[in-house]
C-alpha positions, 0 to 999 in steps of 0.5 A: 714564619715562626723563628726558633730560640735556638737560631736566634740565639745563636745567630746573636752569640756568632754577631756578638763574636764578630763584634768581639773579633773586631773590637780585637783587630782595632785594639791589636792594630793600635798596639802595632801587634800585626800577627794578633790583627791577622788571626782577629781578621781572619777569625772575623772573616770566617764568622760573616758566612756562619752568620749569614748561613744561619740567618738563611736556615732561620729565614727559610724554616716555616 
């Protein structure tokens, strides 16, 4: 079960934006800038499914 470079690394670059976009919706929704907290969430929304698709690739490949 060997892992390659290339997945890990960008598995951590897609966490590392999720971690980003919801540090984002945090701070936006503390400011009451409520479009900001959409676009962050959504963004956020969209990342969790990329990052559990390359998670399932990574673990899959023997």
């Amino acid at each position: 079960m060997k892992r390659s470079y290339r997945g890990v690394i960008l598995l951590c670059f897609v966490l590392l934006l999720n971690i980003i976009c919801t540090q984002q919706v945090v701070n936006a929704f503390f400011y009451e800038k409520y479009e900001r907290v959409l676009w962050f969430a959504a963004a956020n929304i969209i990342l969790f499914p990329i990052a559990l698709w390359i998670y399932r690739r990574e673990r899959d490949v023997e």
